[in-house]
C-alpha positions in Angstrom: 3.6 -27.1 -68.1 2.5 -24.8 -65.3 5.2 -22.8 -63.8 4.3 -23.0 -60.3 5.1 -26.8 -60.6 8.6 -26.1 -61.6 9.2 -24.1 -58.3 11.5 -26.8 -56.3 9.6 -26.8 -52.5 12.6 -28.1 -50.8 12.2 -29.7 -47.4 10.8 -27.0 -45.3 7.4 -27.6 -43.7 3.8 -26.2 -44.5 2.4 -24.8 -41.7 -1.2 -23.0 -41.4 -1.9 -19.7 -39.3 -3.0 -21.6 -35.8 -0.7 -24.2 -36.2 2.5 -21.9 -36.6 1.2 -19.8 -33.6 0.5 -22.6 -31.6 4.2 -24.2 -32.3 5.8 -20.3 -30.8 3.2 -20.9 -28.6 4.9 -24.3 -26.7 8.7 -23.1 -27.3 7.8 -19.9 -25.6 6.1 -21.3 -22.6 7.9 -24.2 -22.8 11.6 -22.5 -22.3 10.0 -19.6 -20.0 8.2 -21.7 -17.3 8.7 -19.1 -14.7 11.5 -16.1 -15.1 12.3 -13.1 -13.0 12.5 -9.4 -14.9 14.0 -6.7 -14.1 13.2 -3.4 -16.0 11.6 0.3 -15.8 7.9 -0.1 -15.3 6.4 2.0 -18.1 2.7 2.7 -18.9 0.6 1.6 -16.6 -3.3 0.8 -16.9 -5.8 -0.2 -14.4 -9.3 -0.8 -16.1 -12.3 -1.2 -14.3 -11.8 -5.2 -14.6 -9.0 -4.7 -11.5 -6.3 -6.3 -14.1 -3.1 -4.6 -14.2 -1.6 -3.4 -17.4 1.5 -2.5 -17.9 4.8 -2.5 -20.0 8.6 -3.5 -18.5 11.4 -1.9 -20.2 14.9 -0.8 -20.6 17.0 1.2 -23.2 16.6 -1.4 -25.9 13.9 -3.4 -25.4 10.0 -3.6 -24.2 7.8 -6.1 -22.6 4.2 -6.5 -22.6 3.2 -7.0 -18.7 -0.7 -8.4 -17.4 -1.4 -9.2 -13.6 -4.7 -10.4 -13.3 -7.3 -9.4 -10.4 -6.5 -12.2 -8.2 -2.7 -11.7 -8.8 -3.1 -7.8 -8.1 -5.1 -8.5 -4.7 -1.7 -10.4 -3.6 0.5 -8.4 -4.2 2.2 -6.1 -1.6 3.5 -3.9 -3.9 2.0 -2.4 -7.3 4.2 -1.5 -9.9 4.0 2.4 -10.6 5.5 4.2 -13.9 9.1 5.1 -13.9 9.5 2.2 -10.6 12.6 -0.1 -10.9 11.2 -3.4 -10.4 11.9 -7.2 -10.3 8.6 -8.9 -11.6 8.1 -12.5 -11.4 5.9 -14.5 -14.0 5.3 -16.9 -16.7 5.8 -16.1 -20.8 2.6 -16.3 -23.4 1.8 -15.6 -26.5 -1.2 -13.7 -28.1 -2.1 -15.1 -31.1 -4.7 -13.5 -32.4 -2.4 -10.4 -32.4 0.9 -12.4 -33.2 2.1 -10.7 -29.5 4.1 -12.3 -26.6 3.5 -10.8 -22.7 4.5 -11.7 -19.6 1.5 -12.8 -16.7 3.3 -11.3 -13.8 2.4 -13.3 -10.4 4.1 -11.0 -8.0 6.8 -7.6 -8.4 9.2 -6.4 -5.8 11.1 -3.2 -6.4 14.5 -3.6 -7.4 15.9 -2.7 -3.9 15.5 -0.8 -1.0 16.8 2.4 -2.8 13.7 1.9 -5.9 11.5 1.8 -3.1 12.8 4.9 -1.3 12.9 6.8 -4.8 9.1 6.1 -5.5 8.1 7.4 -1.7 9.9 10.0 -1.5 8.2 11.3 -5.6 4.7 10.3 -4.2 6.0 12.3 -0.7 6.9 15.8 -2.6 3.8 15.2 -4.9 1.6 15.2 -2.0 3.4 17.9 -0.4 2.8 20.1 -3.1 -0.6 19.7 -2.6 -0.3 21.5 0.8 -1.5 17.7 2.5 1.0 18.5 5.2 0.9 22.1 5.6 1.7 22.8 9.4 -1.7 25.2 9.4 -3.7 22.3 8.7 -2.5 20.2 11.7 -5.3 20.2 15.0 -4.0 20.4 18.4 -4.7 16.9 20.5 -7.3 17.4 23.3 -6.1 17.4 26.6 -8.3 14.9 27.6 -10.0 13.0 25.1 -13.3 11.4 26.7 -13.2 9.0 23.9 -9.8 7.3 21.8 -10.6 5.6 18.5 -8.0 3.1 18.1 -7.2 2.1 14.3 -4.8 -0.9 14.3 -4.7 -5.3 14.5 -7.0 -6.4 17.1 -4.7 -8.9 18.2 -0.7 -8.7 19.0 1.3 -6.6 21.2 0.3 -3.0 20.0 -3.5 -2.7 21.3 -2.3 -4.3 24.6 0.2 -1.5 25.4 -1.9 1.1 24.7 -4.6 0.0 26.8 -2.0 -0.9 29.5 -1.0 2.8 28.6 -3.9 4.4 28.7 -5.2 2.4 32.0 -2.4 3.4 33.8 -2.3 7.0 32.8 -5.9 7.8 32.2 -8.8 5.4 31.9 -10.5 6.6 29.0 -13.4 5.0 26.6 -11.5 3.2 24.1 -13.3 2.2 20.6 -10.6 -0.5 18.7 -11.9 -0.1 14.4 -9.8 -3.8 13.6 -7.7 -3.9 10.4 -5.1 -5.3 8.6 -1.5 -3.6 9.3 0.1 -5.2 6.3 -0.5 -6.8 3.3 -2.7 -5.5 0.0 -5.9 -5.0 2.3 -3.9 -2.6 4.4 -4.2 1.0 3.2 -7.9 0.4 2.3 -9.1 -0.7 5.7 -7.1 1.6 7.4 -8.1 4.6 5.1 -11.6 3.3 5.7 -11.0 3.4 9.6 -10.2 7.1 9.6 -13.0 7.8 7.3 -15.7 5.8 9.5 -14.4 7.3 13.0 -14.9 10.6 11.5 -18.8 9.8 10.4 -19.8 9.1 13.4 -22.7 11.4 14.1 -22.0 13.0 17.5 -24.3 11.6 20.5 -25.5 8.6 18.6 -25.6 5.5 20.4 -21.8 4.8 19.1 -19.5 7.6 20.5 -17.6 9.5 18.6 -14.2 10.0 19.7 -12.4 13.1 20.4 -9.0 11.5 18.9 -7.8 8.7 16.9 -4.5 7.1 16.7 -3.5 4.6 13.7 -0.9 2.1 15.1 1.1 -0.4 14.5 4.4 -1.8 15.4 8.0 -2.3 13.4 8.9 -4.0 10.4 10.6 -4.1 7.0 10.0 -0.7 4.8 7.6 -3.5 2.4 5.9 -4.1 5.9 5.0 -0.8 6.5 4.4 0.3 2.6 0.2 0.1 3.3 0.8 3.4 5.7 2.5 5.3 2.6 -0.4 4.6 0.3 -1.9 7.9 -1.0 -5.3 6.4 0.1 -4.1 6.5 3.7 -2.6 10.1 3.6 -5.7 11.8 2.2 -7.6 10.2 4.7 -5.2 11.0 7.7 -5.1 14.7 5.9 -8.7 15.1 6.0 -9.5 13.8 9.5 -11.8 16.2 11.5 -11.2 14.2 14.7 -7.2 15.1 15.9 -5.2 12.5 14.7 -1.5 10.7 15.8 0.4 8.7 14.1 2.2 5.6 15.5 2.8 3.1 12.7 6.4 1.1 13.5 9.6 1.9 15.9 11.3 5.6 16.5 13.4 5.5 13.5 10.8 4.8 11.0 8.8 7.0 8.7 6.2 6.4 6.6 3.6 9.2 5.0 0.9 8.8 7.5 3.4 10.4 9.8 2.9 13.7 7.4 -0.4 14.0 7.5 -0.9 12.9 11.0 -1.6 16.0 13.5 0.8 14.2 16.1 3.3 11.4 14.9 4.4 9.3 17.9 7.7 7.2 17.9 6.1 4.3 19.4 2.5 3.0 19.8 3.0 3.6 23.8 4.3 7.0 23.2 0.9 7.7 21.3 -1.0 6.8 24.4 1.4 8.7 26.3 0.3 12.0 24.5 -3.2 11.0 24.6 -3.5 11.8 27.8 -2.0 13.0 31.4 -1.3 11.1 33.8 -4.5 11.0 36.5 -2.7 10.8 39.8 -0.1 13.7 38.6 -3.4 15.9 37.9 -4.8 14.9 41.0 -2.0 16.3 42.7 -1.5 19.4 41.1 -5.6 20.5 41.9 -5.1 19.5 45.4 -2.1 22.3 45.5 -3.9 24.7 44.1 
């Protein structure tokens, strides 16, 4: 008699490869249909597919993280290594490496006070690289003969600095429209500053003598596209004088480093843009 037939095989089921993988599969997507996270974002990788790698830990455990390109586009914040964050997303498996992941739809940082750690790293980083050295900061023009205005072409912030400016100082106004929030943000705006600046001087576009990047209030998340490294090395290497005017008086975002000027307010930046033409008036006819 053959041995192996005198092996007892109980009741326990025979499974193949796929099928056992599949079966994990279902109970892992099947009992995780959509879960919050909250962990350490760990190594990050950004490949040239725009997918987001990355892993979510804490002291005892690690998760395997993927945001794909579409999912990346929408979301308002990126997760950076050594962030706290809350990530939102659906469990999988891998089978053909016998791995389980998260697909991460959106991440938030894990309150206000992650989000203000990760500035104020990325702030001292680009200090350090002299970005907002006081000797690199240009003195605004007395009067600029043309204003290049970076900021929503619609809402309540171009219409009080043109009310601004008309009242003060009519002056040639170019508006470059972008988005003042949201993942398009810091590209468009950084784009902005870099297209104002290539302007090639008496071409049949002007080029103007200052820019200002406005914007008005909102939530630190609202503002977070004007704190994007993108944005500062733009604002940084601006050859046209440059102010700052992204939200209310009280807040502070990294374009406001880099800036030449910053203004409290949107108004205010019109305000130092130029004097005011009836005051000047007056002071040449006392002379």
């Amino acid at each position: 008699m053959d041995l192996i037939d005198d092996i007892p095989k109980g009741n326990a089921p025979e499974y193949t490869v796929s099928e056992l993988s599949g079966a994990v599969k279902r109970v892992i997507e099947g009992e995780f249909g959509l879960v919050r996270v909250r962990g350490e974002v760990g190594r990050v990788s950004r490949p040239a597919s725009g997918h987001l790698y990355f892993d979510l830990k804490d002291d005892r455990s690690v998760i395997a993280a993927i945001s794909w390109k579409g999912q990346v586009a929408k979301m308002q914040v990126r997760p950076e290594e050594g962030m706290e964050v809350v990530a939102t997303g659906t469990m999988t498996t891998f089978p053909g490496q016998s791995k389980y992941q998260l697909i991460v739809s959106d991440v938030a940082p894990a309150g206000a006070g992650a989000l203000m750690a990760m500035l104020e790293k990325r702030r001292l980083a680009l200090a350090a690289e002299g970005l907002f050295d006081a000797a690199g900061k240009q003195p605004i023009p007395y009067l600029p003969g043309v204003i290049g205005v970076v900021t929503s072409p619609s809402g309540a912030v171009i219409r009080d600095i043109l009310h601004r400016l008309r009242d003060r100082f009519p002056r040639h106004v170019l508006i470059w429209p972008v988005a003042v929030q949201g993942q398009a943000c810091a590209a468009e705006v950084a784009a902005a500053i870099r297209g104002f600046n290539a302007i090639v001087p008496g071409g049949a576009v002007p080029r103007p003598d200052l820019i200002i990047v406005a914007r008005g209030g909102g939530s630190l998340e609202d503002l977070w596209g004007f704190n994007e490294e993108v944005v500062v090395r733009a604002a940084a290497a601006s050859v046209i004088p440059l102010i700052s005017a992204v939200g209310h008086e009280t807040d502070t975002t990294l374009i406001d480093f880099a800036a030449d000027v910053r203004a409290p307010t949107p108004t205010a930046a019109a305000e130092m843009a130029v004097p005011v033409r009836l005051e000047l008036l007056a002071a040449l006819d006392g002379l």
